[in-house]
C-alpha positions as CSV (number, residue, x, y, z in Angstrom):
1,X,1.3,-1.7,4.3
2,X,0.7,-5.1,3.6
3,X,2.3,-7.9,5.2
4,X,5.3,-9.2,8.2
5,X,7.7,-12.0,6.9
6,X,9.5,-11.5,10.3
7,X,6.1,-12.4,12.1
8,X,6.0,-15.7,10.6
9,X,9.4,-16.8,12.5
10,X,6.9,-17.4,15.8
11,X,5.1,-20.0,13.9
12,X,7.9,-22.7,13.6
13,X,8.7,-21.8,17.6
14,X,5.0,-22.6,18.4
15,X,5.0,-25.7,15.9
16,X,8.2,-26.9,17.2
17,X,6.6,-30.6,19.0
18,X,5.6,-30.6,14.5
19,X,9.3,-30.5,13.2
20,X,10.1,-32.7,10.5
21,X,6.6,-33.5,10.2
22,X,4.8,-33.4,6.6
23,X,6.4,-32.6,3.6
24,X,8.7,-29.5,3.0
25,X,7.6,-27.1,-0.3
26,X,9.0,-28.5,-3.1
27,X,10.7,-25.1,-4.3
28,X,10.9,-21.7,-2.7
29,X,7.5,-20.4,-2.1
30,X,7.9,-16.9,-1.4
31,X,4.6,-15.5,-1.9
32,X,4.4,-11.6,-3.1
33,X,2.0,-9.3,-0.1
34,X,-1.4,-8.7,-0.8
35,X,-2.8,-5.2,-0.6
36,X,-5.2,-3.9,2.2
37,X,-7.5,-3.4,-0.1
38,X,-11.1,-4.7,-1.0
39,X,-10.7,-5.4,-4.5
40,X,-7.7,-7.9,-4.1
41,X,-9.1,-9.5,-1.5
42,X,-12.5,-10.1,-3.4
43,X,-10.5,-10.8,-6.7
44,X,-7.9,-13.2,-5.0
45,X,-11.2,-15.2,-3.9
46,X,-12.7,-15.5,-7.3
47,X,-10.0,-16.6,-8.5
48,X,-9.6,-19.3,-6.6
49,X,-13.0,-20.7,-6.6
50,X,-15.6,-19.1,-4.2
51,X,-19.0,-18.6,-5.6
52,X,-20.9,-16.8,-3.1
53,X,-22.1,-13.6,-3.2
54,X,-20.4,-12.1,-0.4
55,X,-16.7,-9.2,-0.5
56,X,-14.9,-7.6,1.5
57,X,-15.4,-4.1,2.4
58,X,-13.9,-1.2,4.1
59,X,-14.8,-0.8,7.5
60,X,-13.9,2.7,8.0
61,X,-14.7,3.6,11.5
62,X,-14.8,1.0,14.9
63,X,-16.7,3.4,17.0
64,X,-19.6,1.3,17.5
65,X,-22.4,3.9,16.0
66,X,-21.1,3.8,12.9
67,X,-20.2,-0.2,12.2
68,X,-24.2,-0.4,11.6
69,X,-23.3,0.7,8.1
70,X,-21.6,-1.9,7.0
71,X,-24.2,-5.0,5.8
72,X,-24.9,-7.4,7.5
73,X,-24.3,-10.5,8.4
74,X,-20.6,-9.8,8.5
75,X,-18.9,-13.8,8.1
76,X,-15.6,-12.5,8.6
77,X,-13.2,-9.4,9.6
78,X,-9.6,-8.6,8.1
79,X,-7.3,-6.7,10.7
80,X,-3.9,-5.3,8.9
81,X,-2.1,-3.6,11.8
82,X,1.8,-2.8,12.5
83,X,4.2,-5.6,13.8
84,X,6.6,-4.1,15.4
85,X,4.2,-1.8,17.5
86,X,1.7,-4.1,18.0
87,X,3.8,-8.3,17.9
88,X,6.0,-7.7,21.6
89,X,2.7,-6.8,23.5
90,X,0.5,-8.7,22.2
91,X,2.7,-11.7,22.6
92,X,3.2,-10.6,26.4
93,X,-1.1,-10.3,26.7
94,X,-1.1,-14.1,25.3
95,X,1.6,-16.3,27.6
96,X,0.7,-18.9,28.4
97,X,-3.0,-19.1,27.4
98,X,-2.8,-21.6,24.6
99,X,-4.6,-23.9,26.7
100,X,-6.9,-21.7,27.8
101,X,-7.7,-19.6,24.4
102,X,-7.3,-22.2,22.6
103,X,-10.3,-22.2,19.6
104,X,-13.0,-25.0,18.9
105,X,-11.2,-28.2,18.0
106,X,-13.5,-27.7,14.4
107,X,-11.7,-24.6,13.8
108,X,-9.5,-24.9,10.4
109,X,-5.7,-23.5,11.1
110,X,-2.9,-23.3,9.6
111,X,0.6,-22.5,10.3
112,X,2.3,-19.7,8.6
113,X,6.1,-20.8,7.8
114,X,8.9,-18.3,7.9
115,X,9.6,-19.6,4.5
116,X,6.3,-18.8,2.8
117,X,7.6,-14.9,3.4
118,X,4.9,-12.0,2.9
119,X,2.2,-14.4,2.5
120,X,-0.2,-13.4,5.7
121,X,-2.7,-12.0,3.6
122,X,-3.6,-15.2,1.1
123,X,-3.5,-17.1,4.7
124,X,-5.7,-14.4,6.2
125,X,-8.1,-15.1,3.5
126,X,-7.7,-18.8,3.3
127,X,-8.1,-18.8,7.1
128,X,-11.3,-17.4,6.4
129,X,-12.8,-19.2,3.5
130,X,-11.8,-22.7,4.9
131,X,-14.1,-22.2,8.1
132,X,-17.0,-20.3,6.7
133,X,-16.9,-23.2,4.1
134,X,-16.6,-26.0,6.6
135,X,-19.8,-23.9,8.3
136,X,-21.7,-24.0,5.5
137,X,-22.0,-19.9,5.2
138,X,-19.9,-20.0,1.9
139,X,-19.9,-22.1,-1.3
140,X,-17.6,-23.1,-3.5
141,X,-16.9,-24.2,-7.0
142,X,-16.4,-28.0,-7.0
143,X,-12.9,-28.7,-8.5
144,X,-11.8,-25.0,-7.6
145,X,-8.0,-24.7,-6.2
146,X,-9.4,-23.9,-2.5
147,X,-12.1,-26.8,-3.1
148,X,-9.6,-29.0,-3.6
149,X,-7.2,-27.9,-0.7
150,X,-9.5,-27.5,1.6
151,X,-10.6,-31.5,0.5
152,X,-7.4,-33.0,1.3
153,X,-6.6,-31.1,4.4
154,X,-9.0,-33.2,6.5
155,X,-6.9,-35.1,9.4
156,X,-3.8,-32.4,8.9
157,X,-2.6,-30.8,11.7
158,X,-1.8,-27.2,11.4
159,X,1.7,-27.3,10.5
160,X,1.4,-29.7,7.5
161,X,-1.6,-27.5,6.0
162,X,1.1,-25.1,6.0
163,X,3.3,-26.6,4.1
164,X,0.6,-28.2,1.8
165,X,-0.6,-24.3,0.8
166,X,3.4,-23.7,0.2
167,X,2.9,-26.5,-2.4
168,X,-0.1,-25.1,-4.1
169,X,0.9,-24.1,-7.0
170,X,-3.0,-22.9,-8.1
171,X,-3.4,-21.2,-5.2
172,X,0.0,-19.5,-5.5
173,X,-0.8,-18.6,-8.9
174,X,-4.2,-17.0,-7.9
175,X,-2.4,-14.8,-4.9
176,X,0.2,-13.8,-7.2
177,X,-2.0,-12.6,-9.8
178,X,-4.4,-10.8,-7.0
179,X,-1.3,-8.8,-6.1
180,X,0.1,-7.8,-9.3
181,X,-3.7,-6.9,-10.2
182,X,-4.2,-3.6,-11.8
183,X,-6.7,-2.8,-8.9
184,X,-4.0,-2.4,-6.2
185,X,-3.9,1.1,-5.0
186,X,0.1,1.1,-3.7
187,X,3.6,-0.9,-5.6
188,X,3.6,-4.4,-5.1
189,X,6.8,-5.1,-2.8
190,X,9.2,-7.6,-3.8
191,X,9.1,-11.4,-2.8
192,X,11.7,-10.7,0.1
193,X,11.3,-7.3,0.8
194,X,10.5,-6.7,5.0
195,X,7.4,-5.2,5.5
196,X,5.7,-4.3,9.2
197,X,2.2,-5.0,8.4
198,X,0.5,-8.5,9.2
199,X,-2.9,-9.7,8.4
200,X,-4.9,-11.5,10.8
201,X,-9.0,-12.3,10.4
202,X,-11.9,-13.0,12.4
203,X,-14.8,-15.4,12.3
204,X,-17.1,-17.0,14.4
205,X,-17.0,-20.8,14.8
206,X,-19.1,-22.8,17.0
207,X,-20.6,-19.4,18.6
208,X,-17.2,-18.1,19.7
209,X,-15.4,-15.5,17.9
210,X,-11.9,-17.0,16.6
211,X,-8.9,-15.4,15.6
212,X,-6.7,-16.9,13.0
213,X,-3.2,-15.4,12.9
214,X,-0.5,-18.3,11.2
215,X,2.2,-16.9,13.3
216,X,0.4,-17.2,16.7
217,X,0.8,-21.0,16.7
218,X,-2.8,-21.8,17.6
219,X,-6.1,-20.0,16.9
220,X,-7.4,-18.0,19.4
221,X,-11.0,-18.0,21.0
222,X,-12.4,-14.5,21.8
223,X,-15.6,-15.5,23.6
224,X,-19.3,-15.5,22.7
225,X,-19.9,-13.6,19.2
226,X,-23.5,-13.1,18.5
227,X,-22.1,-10.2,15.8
228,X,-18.7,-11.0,14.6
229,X,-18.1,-7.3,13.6
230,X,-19.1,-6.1,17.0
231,X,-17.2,-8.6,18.6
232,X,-14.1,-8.5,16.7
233,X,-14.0,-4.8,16.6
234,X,-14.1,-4.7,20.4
235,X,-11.0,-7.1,20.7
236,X,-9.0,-4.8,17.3
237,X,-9.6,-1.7,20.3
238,X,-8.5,-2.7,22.8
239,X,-5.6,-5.4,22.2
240,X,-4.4,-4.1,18.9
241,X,-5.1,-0.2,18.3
242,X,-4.5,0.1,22.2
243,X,-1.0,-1.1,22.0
244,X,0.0,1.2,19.3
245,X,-3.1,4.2,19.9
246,X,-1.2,6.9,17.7
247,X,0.1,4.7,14.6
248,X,-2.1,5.4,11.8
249,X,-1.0,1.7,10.2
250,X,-4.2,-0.6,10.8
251,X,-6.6,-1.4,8.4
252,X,-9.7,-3.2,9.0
253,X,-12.0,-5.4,6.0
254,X,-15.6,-7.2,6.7
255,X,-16.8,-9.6,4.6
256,X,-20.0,-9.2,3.9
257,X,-23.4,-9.5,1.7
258,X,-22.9,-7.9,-1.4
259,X,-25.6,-5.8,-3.4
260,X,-26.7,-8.7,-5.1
261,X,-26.8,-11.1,-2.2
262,X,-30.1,-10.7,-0.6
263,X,-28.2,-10.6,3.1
264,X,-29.5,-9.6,5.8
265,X,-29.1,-5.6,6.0
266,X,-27.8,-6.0,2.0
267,X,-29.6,-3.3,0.7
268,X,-32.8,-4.0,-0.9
269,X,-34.1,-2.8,-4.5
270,X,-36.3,-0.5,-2.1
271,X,-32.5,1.7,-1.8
272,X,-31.9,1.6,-5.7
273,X,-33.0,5.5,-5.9
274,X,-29.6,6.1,-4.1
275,X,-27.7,8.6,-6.2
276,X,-24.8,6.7,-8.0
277,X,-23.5,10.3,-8.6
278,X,-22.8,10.5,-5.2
279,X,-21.2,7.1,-4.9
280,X,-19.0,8.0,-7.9
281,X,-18.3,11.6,-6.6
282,X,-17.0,10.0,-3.1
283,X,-15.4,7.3,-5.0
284,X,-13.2,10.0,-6.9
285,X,-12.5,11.3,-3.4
286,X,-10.7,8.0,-2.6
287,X,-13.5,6.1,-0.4
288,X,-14.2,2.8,-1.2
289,X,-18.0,2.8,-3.4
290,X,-19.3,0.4,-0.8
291,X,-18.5,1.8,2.1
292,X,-20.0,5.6,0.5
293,X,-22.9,3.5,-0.6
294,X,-23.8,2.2,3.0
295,X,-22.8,5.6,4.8
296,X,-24.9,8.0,2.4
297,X,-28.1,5.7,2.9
298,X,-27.5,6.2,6.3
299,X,-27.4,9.9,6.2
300,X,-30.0,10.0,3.6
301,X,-28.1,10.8,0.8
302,X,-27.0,14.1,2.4
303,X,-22.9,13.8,1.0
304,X,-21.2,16.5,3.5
305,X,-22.5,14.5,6.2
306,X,-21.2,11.3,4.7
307,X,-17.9,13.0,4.2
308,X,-17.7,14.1,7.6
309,X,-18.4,10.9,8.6
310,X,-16.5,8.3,6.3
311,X,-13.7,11.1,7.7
312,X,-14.4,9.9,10.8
């Protein structure tokens, strides 16, 4: 459920007018998968260095009544969805639109090498945090391991950031600790093991909603996004669930204002009389607290009909 080390062979065919550029990881960087899951996510980017208050959630449903649960502003969306379902189609949709699709030239990319194997999920997340920070929507500590990358990547093209994230040792260190984190929900699969799932993430830059996939060779532009969770859950239905309608294998992650983060839609000390039984009791049912939180103050603290609808 995690991440596609096959996928990442595309990334040295669309990077081939790059080969032999930059310099080559200085040992094998085999990078163990992240989990689908909130908590690594938000604990991967701790660790590496971002300060604002803002995590991932669970967006549990795409049918557009329900995504106004989930606080807002989103920055960013996390798609996990199935490779070998989904990576023939998709690839078909896209031919020969790297001209046209192409992304803002301000968009931060990076190329996933084959030999970084099941590494789509740090690069999923590092796709994100480099362009929200270049926008100014997230900070950073100074000095951090991502404060420093993302400093020295200015005037790289996309296939030498790639290799310059192979060669970040901090970095590494930070993913491989999120993934061996007691937090993780499923067994950590081994450096080389194949896997089908493959991260990708959303964000808007410049206006237009971009997606960031290191095996796709370029990033893609999606259009106008005046709501990067409407817009991006709009392009997951109908060119990634739609090519694969009955697999039960995609996940999808928002980033946004935590609790604490006085965000737009974050909820306000006005909701603290929101029953943290409640929370806790969905919790124990295995939905993630955030998600329960948002749904139940939607429903007015009414749990069957938060059940039925975090059930979807």
């Amino acid at each position: 459920l995690k991440c596609c080390q096959q996928y990442a062979t595309m990334a040295s065919e669309a990077q081939s007018s790059h080969e032999g550029a930059g310099a080559r990881p200085r040992k094998n960087p085999r990078w163990l998968p992240l989990e689908s899951n909130p908590d690594i996510l938000n604990e991967f980017m701790e660790r590496v260095g971002v300060t604002t208050s803002a995590k991932f959630t669970d967006v549990v449903s795409l049918a557009p009544e329900l995504l106004g649960m989930i606080p807002e502003p989103v920055l960013a969306v996390c798609l996990l969805f199935p490779s070998k379902a989904v990576r023939k189609p998709r690839l078909e949709q896209l031919a020969g639109q790297h001209v046209a699709r192409r992304a803002p030239p301000s968009s931060f990319f990076l190329t996933q090498h084959s030999e970084f194997g099941n590494a789509c999920g740090t690069i999923a997340a590092v796709h994100a945090v480099g362009n929200l920070a270049r926008g100014g929507q997230i900070d950073l500590q100074p000095g951090s391991p991502i404060d420093v990358y993302l400093a020295e990547s200015a005037g790289k093209d996309a296939d030498q950031l790639g290799w310059d994230l192979a060669n970040a040792t901090t970095l590494h260190e930070a993913s491989e600790e999120a993934a061996k984190s007691k937090r993780s929900q499923t067994k950590t699969p081994g450096r080389s093991d194949k896997v089908d799932g493959h991260f990708v993430v959303f964000v808007a830059i410049e206006g237009r909603l971009v997606e960031l996939d290191g095996c796709m060779g370029f990033p893609i532009d999606h259009g106008p996004a005046e709501s990067v969770l409407q817009a991006a859950a709009s392009v997951i239905r109908d060119q990634f669930i739609a090519l694969a309608p009955n697999n039960p294998n995609f996940s999808v992650m928002a980033l946004c204002p935590s609790e604490d983060s006085g965000g737009r839609g974050a909820r306000s000390s006005d909701a603290t009389s929101l029953d943290d039984t409640k929370v806790s009791q969905l919790a124990a049912m295995g939905f993630d607290p955030a998600a329960a939180a948002a749904v139940l103050a939607s429903c007015g603290g009414d749990i069957d009909t938060a059940v039925s609808l975090l059930c979807g």
